[in-house]
Phi, psi and omega in degrees: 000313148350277191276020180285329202275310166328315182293314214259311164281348135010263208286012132330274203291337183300283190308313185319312192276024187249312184299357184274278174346331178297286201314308179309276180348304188287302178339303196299345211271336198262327150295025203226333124348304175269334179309334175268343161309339195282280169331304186322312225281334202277356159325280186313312182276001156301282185323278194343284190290351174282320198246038192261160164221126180274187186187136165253137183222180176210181190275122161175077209267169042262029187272289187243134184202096169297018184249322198260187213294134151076001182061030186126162187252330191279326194284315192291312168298346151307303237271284172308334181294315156318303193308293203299354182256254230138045137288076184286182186211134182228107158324173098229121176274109196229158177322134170335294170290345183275319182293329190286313190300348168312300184293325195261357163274353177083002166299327203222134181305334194178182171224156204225112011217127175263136155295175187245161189211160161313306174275339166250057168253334173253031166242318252211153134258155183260123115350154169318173141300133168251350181175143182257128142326098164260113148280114174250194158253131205257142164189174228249121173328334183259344179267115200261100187256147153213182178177146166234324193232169189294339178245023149303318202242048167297316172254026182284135152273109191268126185267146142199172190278130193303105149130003190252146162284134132251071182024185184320303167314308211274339164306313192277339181275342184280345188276328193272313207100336154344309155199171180290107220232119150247108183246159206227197212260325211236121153341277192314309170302331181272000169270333179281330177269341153306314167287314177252032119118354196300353178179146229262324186215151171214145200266130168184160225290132219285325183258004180274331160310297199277325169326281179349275217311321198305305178259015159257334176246164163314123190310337189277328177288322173319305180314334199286352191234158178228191177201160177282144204259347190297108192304178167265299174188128209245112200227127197270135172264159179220152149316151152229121167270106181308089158352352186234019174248122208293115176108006183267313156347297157299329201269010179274308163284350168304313189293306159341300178304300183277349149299351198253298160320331187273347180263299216305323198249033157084347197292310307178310197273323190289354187277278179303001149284343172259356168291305178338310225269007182066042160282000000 
């Protein structure tokens, strides 16, 4: 009788640890659940970061600037044109040769903002202009310019700057002797020998120009000069997409579609008008 009774808690104490051994199981299966939210969660910033566009850029401003407002009037205009397709854009700024090969190695989706070349038409797609270089001759209000052609300005006294194209035309009449030409190291001095009478007109790019005056001179001095609107030479910058990053094909016309936009509903001419004003 004894070991009948021995046997039945035996198997007493058995089924107890079998039903413990359950629970416990069940326990661990239902913690294991939040443990796995964590993955789930990393979907949204994957969706998130697809419609991020990385961009390599440099200083030159009011066009590119990491100081300034919108990171630049070319950059703020990359930026929105993107924005109207349900894009952002994340800078990054570096020494000039490093953002291109940065872009054009596809470590970076692209770069903001370039004349276009032959050779880097075979790393990049190019975009519509995004914005034009214009050169103009900046000269003093009281002084009375006109010009159509290089040899109109024969008896100008012309300032510039050491080591800049003012394109061809204008290469070739100083090289001719066509005209006079003196330069010196810096803008800012020749915005200075232009106010204090040493030379009559001087070439430069018109909004990298009123940028200067704005933050070097005086509102009386700014007042005293103006400019001629006929360029010297007008040269259009583009976005560039590195040809080895998969979907940039498409996404130069996307960027295009919102570029378009911006001229059509005027946006684009009030971004340069609010550059002026250092907005």
């Amino acid at each position: 009788m004894n070991s009948i009774r021995s046997l039945s808690t035996m198997c007493a104490r058995l089924l107890s640890l079998g039903w413990l051994l359950v629970t416990l199981l069940a326990c661990q299966s239902q913690s294991a659940t939040p443990e796995a939210a964590p993955v789930a969660s990393t979907s949204t910033p994957i969706e998130e970061s697809a419609n991020t566009i990385r961009l390599t850029n440099g200083e030159w401003p009011p066009y590119l600037s990491e100081t300034l407002p919108h990171k630049g009037l070319a950059s703020r205009i990359v930026t929105e044109a993107f924005a109207t397709q349900g894009f952002t854009v994340e800078y990054g700024f570096f020494p000039w040769p490093r953002a291109l090969s940065l872009a054009q190695e596809g470590a970076w989706d692209g770069s903001a903002v370039w004349f276009k070349n032959a050779e880097r038409e075979k790393d990049f797609y190019f975009s519509e202009p995004v914005m034009d270089s214009q050169y103009v001759f900046f000269h003093l209000k009281s002084y009375p310019f006109e010009w159509e052609e290089m040899e109109d300005l024969a008896e100008v006294r012309i300032g510039a700057t050491l080591e800049y194209d003012y394109g061809e035309a204008f290469t070739q009449a100083e090289e001719a002797g066509i005209i006079s030409v003196e330069r010196i190291p810096a803008d800012e001095q020749n915005f200075s020998k232009l106010l204090g009478g040493r030379i009559d007109v001087f070439p430069l790019d018109l909004e990298v120009g009123l940028s200067m005056l704005r933050k070097n001179f005086t509102p009386e001095e700014m007042e005293q000069i103006t400019y001629h609107p006929l360029p010297i030479r007008s040269d259009p910058g583009y976005l560039l997409l590195s040809r080895k990053v998969e979907g940039n094909a498409e996404l130069i016309d996307v960027f295009n579609a919102g570029l378009e936009e911006l001229r059509a509903n005027g946006q684009l001419q009030q971004f340069v008008e609010e550059s002026r004003q250092g907005k």
